[in-house]
N, C-alpha and C positions, 0 to 999 in steps of 0.2 A: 406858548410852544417854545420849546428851548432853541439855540440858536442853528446848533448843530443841526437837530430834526430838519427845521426850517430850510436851511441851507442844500439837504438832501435832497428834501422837495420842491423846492426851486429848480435845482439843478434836472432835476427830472420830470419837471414841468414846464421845463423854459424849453420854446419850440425851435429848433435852426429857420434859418431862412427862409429856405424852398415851403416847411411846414408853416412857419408864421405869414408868408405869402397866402398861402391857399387856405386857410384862414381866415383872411384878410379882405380875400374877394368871394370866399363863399358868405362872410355875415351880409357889407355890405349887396353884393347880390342877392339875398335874400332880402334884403331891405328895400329893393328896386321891384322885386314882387309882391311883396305890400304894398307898397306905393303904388304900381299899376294901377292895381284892385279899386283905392280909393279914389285915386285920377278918374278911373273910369264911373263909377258911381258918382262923382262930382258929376261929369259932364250928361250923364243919364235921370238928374237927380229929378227933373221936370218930367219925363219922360217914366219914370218909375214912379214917381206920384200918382199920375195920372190912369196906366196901365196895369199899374198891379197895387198897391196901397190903397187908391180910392176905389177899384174894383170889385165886386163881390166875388165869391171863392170860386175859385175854375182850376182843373188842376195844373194849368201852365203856371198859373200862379204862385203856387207852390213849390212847384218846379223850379222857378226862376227865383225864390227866396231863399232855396236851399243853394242852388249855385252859389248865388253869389255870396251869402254867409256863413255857409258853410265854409268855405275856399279863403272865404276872407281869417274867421276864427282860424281856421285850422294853419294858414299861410303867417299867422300873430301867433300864434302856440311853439312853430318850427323855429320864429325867429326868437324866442326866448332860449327856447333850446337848444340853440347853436349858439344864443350870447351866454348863455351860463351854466350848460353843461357840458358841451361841447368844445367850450373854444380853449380848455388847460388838458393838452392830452399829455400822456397815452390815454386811450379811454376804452376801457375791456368792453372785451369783444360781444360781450352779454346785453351791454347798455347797445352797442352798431346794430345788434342785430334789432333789438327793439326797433330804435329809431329810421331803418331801412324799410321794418315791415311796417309799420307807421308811415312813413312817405309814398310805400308802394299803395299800400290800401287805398290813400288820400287820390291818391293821384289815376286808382283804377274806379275809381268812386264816380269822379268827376268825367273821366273817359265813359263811363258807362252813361251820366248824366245825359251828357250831350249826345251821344248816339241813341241815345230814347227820344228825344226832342226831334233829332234829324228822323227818325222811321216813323214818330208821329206825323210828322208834315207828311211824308211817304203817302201815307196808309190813309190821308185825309186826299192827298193827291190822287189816290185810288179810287177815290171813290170809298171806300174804308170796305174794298173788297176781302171777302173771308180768304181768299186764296194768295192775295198779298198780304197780308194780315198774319198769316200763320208761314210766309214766308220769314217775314223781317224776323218773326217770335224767334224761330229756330235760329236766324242766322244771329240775333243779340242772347240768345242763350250758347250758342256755341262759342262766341268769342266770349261769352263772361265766365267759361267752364275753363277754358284757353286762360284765360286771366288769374283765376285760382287757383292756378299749380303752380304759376310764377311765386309767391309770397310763399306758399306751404313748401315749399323747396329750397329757400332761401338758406336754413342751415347746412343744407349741400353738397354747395355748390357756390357759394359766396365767401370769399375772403377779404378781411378789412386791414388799413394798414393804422396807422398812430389817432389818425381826425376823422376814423370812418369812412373813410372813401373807400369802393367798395368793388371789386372786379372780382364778374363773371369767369366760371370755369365750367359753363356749359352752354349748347345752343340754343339752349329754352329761350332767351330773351328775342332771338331768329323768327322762333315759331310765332313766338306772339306778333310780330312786326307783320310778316305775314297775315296772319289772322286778322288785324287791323287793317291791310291793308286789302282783303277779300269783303271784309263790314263796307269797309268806304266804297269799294267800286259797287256792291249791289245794291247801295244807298242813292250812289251817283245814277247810276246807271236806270233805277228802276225810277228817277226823278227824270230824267231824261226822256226816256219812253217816253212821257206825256206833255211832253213838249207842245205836240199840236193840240191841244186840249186849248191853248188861249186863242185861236182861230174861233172859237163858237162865242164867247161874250166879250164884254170889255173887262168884265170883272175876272174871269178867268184868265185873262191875259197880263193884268197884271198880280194875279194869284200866282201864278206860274213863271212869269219873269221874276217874281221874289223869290221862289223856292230856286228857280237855275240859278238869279247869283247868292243867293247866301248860301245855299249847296256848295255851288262852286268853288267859294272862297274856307268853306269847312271843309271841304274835300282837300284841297290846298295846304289848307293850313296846317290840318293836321297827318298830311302825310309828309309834309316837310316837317315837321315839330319832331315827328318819331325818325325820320329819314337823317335826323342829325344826333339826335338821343342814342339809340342804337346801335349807330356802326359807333359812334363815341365810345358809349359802357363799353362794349370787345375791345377796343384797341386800347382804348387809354385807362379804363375804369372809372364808375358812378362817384361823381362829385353830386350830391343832394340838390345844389342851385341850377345846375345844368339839370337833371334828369328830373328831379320830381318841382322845385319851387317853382321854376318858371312857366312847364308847362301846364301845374296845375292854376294858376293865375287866368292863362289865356285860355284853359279851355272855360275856365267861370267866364270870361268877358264873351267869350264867342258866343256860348250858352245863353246869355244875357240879353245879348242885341240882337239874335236870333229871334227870342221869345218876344224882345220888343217890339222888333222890327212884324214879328204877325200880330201882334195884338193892335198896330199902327193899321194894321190893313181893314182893319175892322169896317173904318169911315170910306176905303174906297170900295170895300165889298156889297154893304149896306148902306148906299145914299141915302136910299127914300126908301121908308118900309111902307108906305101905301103904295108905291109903284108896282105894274105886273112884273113878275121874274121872269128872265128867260127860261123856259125848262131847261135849257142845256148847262145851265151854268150851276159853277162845285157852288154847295151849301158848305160852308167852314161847320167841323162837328162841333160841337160844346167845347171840346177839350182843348181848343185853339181859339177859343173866342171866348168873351166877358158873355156868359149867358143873358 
């Protein structure tokens, strides 16, 4: 390349400050969401052997192979892509919008994951009654209708600056916050109801003490996760590590130990299978236990 050329491109690739900073802490922040992912599958790695690898097929198990590597590929993919196509801007506006609907997908993907998981427990907590059954249906198809206008709008109503970061010019991202937050309370709420359900066995009591804290703490979690994501994007604008790396990482882990943490319950559910059952107590369906 001649020197002159070279020189032009430099100078038009070389990022000031403010740009070479947030650069700087969006790689390695994204590299802190990988890392999670594997920390946590380290510390699960006994634990994941046992529960879903030496398991035969049930579909939690699936479930919880897609979380986690799915989240994990996809979280190894963003970070290539922000080391080496991302990180010499300006970078047309055709490549942001790619790579925004590519994080949003990822990230409504894994939101959708774990809210299947969380109205499964629900609907097993029901008793796998038709009329809570075809509650949660409605309510996880309304918020994933909620979800698909977000991305399909995105040429819009989105504007990007030099590294793709990315600020909203509508209230869509409002609605969805919302939306998310009507999923979680009829999750919480219809887990709740049946609170007194562990008063009739032992087994049900601690069936039901699991789903109230690990409810609890996905309830939590993830309306704090979006409760900072969201007023963020309006005010300041979507940086990729704040909005889609990190919260796609924890909602894999959440996803993760959720699914572990019922399959763990297996051995307090079913002691002794020659002993009589109480008729009162929840039978776990298939879909939450190693058949």
């Amino acid at each position: 390349m001649p020197v002159n050329h070279a020189s032009v491109r430099d100078s038009a690739m070389t990022p000031n400050g403010e740009i070479a900073q947030a650069l700087y802490v969006q790689e390695w922040s994204t590299l802190g969401a990988v890392v999670i992912i594997i920390w946590d599958m380290l510390l699960l790695f006994n634990d994941e052997y046992i529960h879903i690898w030496r398991a035969p097929s049930f579909t939690l198990k699936w479930i919880y192979i897609f979380a986690r590597y799915f989240a994990l590929l996809f979280q190894l993919t963003s970070y290539y892509i922000i080391t080496h196509i991302l990180s010499q801007p300006p970078i047309s506006e055709s490549v942001c919008f790619v790579w925004i609907f590519m994080q949003t997908a990822g990230t409504l993907i894994m939101l959708a994951v774990i809210e299947g998981v969380l109205m499964l427990r629900v609907y097993a907590l029901h008793s796998q009654d038709a009329a809570a059954g075809w509650l949660l249906v409605a309510v996880f198809l309304v918020q994933r209708a909620i979800a698909v206008v977000l991305p399909v709008r995105i040429p819009e109503y989105v504007r990007f600056d030099e590294i793709c970061r990315a600020k909203y010019e509508t209230g869509d991202v409002v609605i969805f916050g919302v939306a998310l937050l009507v999923t979680q309370v009829v999750i919480w709420t219809m887990t709740f109801k049946k609170r007194n359900v562990r008063k009739e066995s032992r087994s049900n009591s601690r069936f039901v003490r699991l789903l109230l804290r690990d409810g609890a703490w996905a309830f939590g979690g993830i309306i704090a996760l979006y409760s900072v994501t969201v007023p963020y994007s309006l005010l300041v604008g979507i940086s990729s590590h704040v909005a889609f790396s990190w919260p796609i990482s924890l909602l894999s882990i959440v996803t993760c130990r959720i699914i572990i943490n019922m399959q763990g319950l297996k051995e307090a559910v079913i002691v002794n299978q020659s002993a009589p059952r109480d008729p009162n107590e929840i039978e776990l369906p298939e879909f939450l236990r190693e058949p």
